[in-house]
N, C-alpha and C positions, 0 to 999 in steps of 0.2 A: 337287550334287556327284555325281560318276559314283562307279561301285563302284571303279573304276581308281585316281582321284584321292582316295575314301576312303583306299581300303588304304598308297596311299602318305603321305597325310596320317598316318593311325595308327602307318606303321613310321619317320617321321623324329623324329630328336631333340628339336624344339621338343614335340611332342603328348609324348613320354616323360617331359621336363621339368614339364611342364603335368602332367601323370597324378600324377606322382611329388610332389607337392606336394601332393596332399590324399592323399597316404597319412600311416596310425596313427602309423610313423615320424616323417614331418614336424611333426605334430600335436603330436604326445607333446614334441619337442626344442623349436617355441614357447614347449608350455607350460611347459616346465622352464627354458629360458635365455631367452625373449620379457621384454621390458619392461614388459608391460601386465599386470594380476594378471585371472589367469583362475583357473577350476576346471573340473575334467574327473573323467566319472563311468564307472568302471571297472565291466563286470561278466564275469560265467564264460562262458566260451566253451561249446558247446554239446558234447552227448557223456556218453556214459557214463561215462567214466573219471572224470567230476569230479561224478559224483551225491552222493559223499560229503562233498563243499567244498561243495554247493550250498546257501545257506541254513540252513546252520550256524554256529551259534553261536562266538566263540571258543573259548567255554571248551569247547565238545562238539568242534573241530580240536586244540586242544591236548591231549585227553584220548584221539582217535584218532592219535597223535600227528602229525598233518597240519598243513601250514603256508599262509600267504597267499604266494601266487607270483606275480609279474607275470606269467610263462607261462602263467599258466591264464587270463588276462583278455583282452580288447577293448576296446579305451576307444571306448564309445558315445555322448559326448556332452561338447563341450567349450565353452567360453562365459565369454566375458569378464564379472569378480568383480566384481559390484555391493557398494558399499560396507555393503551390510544381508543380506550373502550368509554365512551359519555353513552350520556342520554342517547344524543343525536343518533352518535356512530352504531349505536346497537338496533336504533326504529330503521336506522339507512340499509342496514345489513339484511334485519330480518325483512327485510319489503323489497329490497334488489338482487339480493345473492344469501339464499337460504342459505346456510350449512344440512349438507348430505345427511345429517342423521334429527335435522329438524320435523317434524309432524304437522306444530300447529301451521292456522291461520297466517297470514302476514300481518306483522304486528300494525297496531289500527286503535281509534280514541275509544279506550275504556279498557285499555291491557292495560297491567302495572310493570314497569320493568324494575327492579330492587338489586342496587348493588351493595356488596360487600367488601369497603377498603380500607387494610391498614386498619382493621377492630372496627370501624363506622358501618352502619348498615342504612343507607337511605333507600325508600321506597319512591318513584318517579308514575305519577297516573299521567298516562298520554291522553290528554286534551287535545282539542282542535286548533289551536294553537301553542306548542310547545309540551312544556312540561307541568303538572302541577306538583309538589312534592306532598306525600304523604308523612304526618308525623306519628303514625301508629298504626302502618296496615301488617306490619308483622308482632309490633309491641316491643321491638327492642331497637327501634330507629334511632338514632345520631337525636337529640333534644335540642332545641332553639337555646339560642344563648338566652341567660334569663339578665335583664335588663338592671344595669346598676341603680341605685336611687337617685334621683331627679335629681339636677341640679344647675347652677347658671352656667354656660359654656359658650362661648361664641362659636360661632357655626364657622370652620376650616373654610378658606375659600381659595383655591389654585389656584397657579400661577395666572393662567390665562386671563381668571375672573379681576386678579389684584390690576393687572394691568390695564384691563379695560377700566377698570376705579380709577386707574389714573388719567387715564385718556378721557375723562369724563369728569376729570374733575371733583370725584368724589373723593371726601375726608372719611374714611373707615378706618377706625382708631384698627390698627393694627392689623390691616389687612382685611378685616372680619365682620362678618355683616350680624342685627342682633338678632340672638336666638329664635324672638315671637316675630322675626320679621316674615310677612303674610307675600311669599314672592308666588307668583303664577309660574305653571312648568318650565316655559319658555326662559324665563329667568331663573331658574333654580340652578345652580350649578350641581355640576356632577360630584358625588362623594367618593373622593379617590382614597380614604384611607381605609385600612385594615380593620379586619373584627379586630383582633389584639387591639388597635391604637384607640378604635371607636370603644372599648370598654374601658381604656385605661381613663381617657379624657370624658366619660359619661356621656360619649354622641352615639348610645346605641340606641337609640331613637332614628336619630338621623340617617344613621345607617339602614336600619331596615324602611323609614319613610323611600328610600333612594329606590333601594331592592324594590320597592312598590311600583315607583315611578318608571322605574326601567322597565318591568312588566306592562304596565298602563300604556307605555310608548313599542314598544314591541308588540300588541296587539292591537296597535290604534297605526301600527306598519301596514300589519295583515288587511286589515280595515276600510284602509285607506285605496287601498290596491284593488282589494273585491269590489268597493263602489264606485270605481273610475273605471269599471268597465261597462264598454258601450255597444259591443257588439260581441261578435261570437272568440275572436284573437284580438282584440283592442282595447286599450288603457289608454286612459288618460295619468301618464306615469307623471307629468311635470306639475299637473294640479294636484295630485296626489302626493309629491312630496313637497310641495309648497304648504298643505294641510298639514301634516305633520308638524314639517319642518318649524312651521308657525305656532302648532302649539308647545309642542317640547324642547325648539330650541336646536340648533346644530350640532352642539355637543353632543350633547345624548344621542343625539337621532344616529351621527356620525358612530360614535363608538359603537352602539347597540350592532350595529353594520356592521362595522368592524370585526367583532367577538361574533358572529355568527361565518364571516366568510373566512376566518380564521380559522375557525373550526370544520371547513369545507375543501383544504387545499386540494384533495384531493379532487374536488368535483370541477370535471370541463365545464359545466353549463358556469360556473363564472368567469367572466373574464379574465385576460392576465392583467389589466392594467387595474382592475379592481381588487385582486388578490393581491397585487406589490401598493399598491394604495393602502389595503388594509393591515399590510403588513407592520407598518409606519406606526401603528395606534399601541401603547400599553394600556390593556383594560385594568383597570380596577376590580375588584374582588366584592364590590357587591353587584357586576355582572357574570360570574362565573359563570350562573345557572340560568343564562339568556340561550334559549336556543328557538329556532323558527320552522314551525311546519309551512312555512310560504314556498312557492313551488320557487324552485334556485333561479331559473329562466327572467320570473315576473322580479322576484326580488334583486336581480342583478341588473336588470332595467330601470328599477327603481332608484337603486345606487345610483346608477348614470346618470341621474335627474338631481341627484342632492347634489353630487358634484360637482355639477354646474354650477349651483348657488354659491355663490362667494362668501366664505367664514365670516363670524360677527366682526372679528378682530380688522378683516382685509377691510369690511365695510365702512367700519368707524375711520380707520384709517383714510380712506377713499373721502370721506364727507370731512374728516377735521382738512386733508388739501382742499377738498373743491373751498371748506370755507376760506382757508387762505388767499388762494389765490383769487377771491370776490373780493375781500377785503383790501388786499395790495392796490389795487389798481384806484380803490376809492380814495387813500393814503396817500397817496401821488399828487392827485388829482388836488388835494387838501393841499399839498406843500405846493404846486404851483400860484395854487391861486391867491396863498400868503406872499409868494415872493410878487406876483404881478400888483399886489395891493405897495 
């Protein structure tokens, strides 16, 4: 082709047409109204002016009081949603095993990854620990359910919780503890039902209080783990989840584990006896969106430290025998000393 016949190829309409379709524009409105469920990974455009967004934490943006802007982004990289595609498994990918026609960066806290499934489009900012969800960095996000009107409901309490009521003696009219009752995390149970069921029965409160809590407890993991080190490869992983453990309770602390190494089968650095352990666990649905930047190595040592601790359930069990068997021998002791009178 002559330079003639370029220049004019370049300035006619079919080549601008052509152009104009793999621009970020065209890209971005696929991936938002397309059929097909993709995910596309947003990061900071380059420049001074956004040193302070770069790699920052939420909570260190919301504290300079700075916000997540689609103006400050790129979308670097978009690609049709493989049904084993999360959060996690797309931050795992891009940081261990590029795909050959990838560019950016390795994905890192303050890229946005934004998936599109089945019509939903949710936006995910990577935090330093986990995920934070955005509800309008493209404007057409999946909406929070909006919350029915208030009303009295007693608070659902699982099977585990009802039994330990019995084991303990307690009268909970129908399983159920009261709604304003003021429990500390450690006793809170877990909320194992469905958005569906938590809207039908007006506990979408409770539901999302849970979602909080699971949060608060999955970075009070990470937390726990970073300040129990004492040297340069050394934890103190058994103090560390006694800390925990102590303030959120085994259940949660358990499950939260659970839903993260389940969502890792794939990765050697956790153990098998931890993986067929985790297996065992049905999470509930207001942990879906639990996922952990803790390095897998520290966090699967850390498991190995909960597991040791004995369930609430074995424990009560454990002390209602020892009280038994203290009590027996004083019994005895009572009926001889009637018969020797």
């Amino acid at each position: 082709m002559s330079l003639t016949a370029k220049g004019e190829w370049e300035a006619s309409a079919e080549y601008a047409e052509l152009k104009a379709q793999d621009s970020e524009a065209v890209r971005e409105s696929n991936l938002i109204h397309g059929d097909t469920d993709f995910f596309a990974i947003y990061q900071l455009k380059d420049g001074d002016e956004l040193r302070y967004h770069r790699f920052a934490s939420m909570n260190q943006l919301e504290s300079d009081n700075l916000t997540v802007d689609r103006a400050n982004y790129n979308l670097v990289y978009a690609a049709p949603l493989l049904p084993t595609d999360t959060p996690e498994e797309i931050y795992r990918q891009f940081n261990l095993a590029h795909p050959h026609d990838y560019t950016g960066r390795s994905v890192s806290v303050s890229d946005v990854i934004v998936i599109q499934q089945d019509g939903d489009l949710t936006s995910h900012y990577v935090d330093n620990t986990g995920f934070a969800e955005l509800p309008a960095f493209l404007g057409n996000e999946k909406q929070a359910e909006v919350a029915a009107p208030e009303q009295e409901n007693p608070m659902a309490e699982p099977v585990v919780q009802t039994k330990l009521s019995e084991m303990l003696g307690l009268n909970l009219e129908d399983g159920k503890a009261p709604p304003d009752a003021d429990l500390p995390a450690a006793s809170t149970p877990v909320y194992r039902e469905s958005i569906p069921y938590a809207r039908e029965h007006g506990e979408l409160d409770q539901y999302r209080d849970d979602v909080k809590l699971n949060t608060e407890c999955r970075d009070a993991i990470h937390d726990a783990i970073n300040e129990s080190r004492y040297d340069s490869n050394f934890y103190k992983m058994k103090d560390a989840a006694k800390q925990v453990l102590d303030t959120y309770g085994a259940e949660r602390v358990e499950l939260i584990l659970a839903k993260v190494v389940q969502g890792a089968d794939w990765d050697g650095r956790y153990s098998r006896q931890n993986k067929e352990w985790a297996k065992g666990f049905e999470i509930p649905q207001s942990m879906k969106d639990i996922y952990s930047n803790t390095h897998p190595c520290l966090l699967d040592g850390f498991l190995d430290k909960v597991r040791e601790k004995p369930s609430v359930l074995e424990t009560l069990k454990a002390n209602a025998e020892k009280s038994r068997s203290q009590s027996e021998p004083k019994q005895d002791n009572k009926k001889s000393k009637e018969m020797e009178m």
